[in-house]
C-alpha positions as CSV (number, residue, x, y, z in Angstrom):
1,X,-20.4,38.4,22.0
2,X,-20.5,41.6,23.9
3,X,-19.8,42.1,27.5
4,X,-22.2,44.6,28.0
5,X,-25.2,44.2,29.6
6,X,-28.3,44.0,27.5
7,X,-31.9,43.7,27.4
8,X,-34.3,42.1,25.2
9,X,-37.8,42.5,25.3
10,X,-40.5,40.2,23.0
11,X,-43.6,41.1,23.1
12,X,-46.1,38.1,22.4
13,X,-49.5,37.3,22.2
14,X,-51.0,33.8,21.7
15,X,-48.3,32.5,20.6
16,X,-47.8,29.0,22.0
17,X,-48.5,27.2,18.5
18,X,-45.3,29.6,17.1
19,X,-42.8,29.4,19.5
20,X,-39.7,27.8,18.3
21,X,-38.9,25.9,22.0
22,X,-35.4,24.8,20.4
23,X,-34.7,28.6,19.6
24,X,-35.3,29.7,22.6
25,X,-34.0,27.7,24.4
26,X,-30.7,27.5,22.5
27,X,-30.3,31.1,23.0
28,X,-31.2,31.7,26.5
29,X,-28.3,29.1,27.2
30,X,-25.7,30.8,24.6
31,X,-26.6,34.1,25.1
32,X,-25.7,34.6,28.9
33,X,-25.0,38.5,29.0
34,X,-28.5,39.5,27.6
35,X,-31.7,39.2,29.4
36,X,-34.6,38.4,28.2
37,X,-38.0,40.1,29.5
38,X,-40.9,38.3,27.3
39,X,-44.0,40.2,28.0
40,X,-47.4,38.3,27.4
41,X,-50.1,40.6,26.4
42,X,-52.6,39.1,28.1
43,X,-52.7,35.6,25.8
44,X,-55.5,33.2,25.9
45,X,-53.5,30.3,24.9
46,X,-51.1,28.7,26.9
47,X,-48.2,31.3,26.2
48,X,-48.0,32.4,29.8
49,X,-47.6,28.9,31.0
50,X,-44.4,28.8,28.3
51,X,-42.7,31.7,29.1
52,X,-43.0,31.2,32.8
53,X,-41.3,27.3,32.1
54,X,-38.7,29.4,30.7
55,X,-38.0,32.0,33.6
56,X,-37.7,29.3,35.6
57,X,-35.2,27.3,33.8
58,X,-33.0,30.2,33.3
59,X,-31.9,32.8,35.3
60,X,-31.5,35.7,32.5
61,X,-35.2,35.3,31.6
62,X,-38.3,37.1,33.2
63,X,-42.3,37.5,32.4
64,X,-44.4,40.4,32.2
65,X,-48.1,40.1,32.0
66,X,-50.5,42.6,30.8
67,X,-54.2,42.3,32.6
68,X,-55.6,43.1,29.3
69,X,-54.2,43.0,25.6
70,X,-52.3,46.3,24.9
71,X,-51.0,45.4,21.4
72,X,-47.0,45.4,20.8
73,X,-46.1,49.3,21.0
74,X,-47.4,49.5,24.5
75,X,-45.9,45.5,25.6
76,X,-42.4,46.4,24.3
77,X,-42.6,50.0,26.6
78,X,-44.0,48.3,29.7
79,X,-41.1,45.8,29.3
80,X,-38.6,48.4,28.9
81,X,-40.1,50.6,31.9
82,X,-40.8,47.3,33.9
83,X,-36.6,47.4,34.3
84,X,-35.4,50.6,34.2
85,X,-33.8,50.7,37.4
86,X,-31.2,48.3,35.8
87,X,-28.0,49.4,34.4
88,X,-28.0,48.3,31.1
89,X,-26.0,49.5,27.9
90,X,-28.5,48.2,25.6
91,X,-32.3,48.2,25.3
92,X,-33.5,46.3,22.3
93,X,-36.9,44.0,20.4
94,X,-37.4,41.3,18.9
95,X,-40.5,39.5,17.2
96,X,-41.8,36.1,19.0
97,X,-42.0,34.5,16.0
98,X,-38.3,34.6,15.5
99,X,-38.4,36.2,11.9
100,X,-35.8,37.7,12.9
101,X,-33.1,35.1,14.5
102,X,-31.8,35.4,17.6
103,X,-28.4,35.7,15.9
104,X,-29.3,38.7,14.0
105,X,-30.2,40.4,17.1
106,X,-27.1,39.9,18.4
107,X,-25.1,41.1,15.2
108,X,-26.9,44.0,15.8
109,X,-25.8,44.2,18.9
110,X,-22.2,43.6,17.8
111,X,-22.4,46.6,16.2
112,X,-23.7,49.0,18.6
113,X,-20.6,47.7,20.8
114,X,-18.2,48.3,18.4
115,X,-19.9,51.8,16.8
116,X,-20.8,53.9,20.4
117,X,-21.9,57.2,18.4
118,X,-25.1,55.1,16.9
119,X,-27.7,55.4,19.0
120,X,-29.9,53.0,17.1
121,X,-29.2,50.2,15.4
122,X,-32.1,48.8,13.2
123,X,-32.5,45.5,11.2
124,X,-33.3,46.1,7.3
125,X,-35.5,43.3,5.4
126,X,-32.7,43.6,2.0
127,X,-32.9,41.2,-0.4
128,X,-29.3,40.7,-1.5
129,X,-27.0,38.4,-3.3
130,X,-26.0,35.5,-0.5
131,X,-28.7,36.3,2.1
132,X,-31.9,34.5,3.1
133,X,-34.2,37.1,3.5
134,X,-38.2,35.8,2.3
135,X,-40.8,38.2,2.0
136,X,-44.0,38.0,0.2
137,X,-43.9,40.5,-2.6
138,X,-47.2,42.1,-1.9
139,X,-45.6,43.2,1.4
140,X,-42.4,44.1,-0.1
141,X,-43.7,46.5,-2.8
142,X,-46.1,47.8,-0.2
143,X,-42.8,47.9,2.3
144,X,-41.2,50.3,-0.3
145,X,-43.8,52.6,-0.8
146,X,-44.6,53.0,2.9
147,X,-40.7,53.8,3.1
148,X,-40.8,56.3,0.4
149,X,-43.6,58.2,1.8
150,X,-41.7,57.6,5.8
151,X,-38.6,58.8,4.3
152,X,-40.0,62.1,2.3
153,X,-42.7,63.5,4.2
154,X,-42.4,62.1,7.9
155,X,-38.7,61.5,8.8
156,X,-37.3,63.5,5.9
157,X,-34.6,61.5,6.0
158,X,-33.8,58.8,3.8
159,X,-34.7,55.3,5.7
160,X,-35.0,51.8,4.3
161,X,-37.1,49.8,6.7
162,X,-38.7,51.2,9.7
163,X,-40.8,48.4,10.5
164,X,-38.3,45.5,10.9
165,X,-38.9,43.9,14.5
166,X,-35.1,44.3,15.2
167,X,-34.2,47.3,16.8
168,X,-31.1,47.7,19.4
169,X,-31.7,51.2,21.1
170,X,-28.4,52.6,23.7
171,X,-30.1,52.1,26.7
172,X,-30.7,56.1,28.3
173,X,-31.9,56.8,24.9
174,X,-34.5,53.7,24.8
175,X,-35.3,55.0,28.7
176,X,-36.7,58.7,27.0
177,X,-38.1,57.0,24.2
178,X,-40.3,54.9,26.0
179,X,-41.1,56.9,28.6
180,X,-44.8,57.7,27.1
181,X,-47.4,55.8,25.5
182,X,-47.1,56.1,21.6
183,X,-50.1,57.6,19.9
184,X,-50.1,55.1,17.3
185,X,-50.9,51.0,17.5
186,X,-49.0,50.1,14.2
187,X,-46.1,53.0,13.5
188,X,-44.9,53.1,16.6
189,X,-41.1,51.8,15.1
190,X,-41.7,55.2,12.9
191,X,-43.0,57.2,16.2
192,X,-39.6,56.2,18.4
193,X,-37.2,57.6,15.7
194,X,-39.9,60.9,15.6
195,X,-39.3,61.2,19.3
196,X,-35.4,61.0,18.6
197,X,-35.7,63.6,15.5
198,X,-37.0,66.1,18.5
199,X,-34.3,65.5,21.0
200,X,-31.6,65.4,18.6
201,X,-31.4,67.4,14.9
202,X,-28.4,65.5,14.1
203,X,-30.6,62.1,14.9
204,X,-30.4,61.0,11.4
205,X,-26.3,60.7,11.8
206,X,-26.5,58.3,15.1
207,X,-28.8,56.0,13.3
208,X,-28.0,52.8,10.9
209,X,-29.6,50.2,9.0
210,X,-27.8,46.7,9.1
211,X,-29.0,44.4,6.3
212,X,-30.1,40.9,8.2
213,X,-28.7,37.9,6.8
214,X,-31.4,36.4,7.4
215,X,-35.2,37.4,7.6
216,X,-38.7,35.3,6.6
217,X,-42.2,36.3,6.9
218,X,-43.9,33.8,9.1
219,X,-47.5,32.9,8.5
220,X,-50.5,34.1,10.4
221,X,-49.3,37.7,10.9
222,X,-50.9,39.4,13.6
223,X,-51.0,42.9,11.3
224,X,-53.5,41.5,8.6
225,X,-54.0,43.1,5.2
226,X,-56.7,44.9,5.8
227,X,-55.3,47.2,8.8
228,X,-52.4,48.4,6.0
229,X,-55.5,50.7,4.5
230,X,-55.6,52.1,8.4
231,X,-51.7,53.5,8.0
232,X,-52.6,56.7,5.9
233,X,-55.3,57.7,9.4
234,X,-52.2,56.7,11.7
235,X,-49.9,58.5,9.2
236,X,-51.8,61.7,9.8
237,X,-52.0,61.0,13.2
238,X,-48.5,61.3,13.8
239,X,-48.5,64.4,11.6
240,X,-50.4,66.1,13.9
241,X,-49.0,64.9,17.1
242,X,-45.4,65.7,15.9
């Protein structure tokens, strides 16, 4: 594990049927160098109640609550701006429902220790030999041409998975980043490496993919099928914003 000081944010909303207690738990005992900031976007289950058991039983854990729901762009930059008077190395997400493990976060994070020129470290959903990623394939072949158009016509930059919910960010770049609202509900993963690409024209350099080990879709997604015919509207949004 790193010795740095890191923070976590999870964004959540109603999800006290999904949490993994055991998970959590397990890893706000192992994982003493990070905190946690779980941020409850205004819930009407009993997902408040959760997090705040956990805050209590360990001292690297702490709530935020949004008065009204502000979806997971805005939840993940009030956490991150809710501690920015904190000197931390690393600024970083993760999904409540744990498709991503807590122990591929920290392999992320391994590797933004160990490589200081990348600025951004993201997960990649890769299905390869010896891994346990599991991913529907309607959202994997719609994953791949969402990446093609990302990669040719926003970024212009060849990019594998922008919308992985595992994203370790060095912490005075996550502090810019987040600074403003993003203009889009559901690209705002594409939107932070936009605002990256216009501070820094060598961005593409200071930024890597890691293939997870392990990755699987969990069921009742919050994005549901239908809002994937929105993306082309938000697509040209972001187009015109940047």
């Amino acid at each position: 594990m790193p010795q740095q000081k890191t923070l976590i944010i999870i964004p959540l909303f109603n999800e006290a049927d999904r949490i993994v207690m055991e998970a959590y738990q397990k890893a706000f005992m192992l994982y003493t160098n990070i905190d946690f900031v779980l941020v409850n976007d205004a819930s009407t289950d009993k997902t408040q109640t959760i997090m705040e058991g956990f805050a209590n039983a360990f001292q690297n854990v702490f709530c935020v609550n949004n008065k009204t729901n502000k979806g997971k762009a805005e939840s993940i930059r009030k956490g991150v701006l809710a501690y920015l008077s904190e000197n931390y190395i690393y600024i970083g997400y993760l999904d409540a429902d744990l498709a991503t493990p807590f122990e591929e976060i920290v392999r992320l994070l391994n590797y933004a220790t160990e490589n200081p020129n990348k600025k951004i470290i993201m997960g990649a959903r890769i299905k390869l030999m010896g891994n346990k990623v599991k991913r529907s394939l309607l959202r994997h072949y719609f994953g791949r041409v969402f990446a093609t158009i990302i990669s040719q016509f926003v970024l212009k930059t060849p990019v594998y998975d922008t919308q992985c919910g595992a994203k370790i960010l060095e912490a005075n770049l996550a502090k810019k980043i987040f600074k403003h609202p993003f203009c889009t509900k559901w690209l705002f993963d594409v939107e932070l490496l936009l605002r990256f690409k216009k501070k820094d024209i060598q961005f593409a350099s200071k930024i890597v993919e890691i293939p997870l080990n392990a990755w699987e879709e969990k069921g009742n997604s919050k994005i549901k099928l239908y809002e994937f015919f929105l993306v082309p509207f938000q697509l040209i949004k972001l187009y015109a914003h940047y």
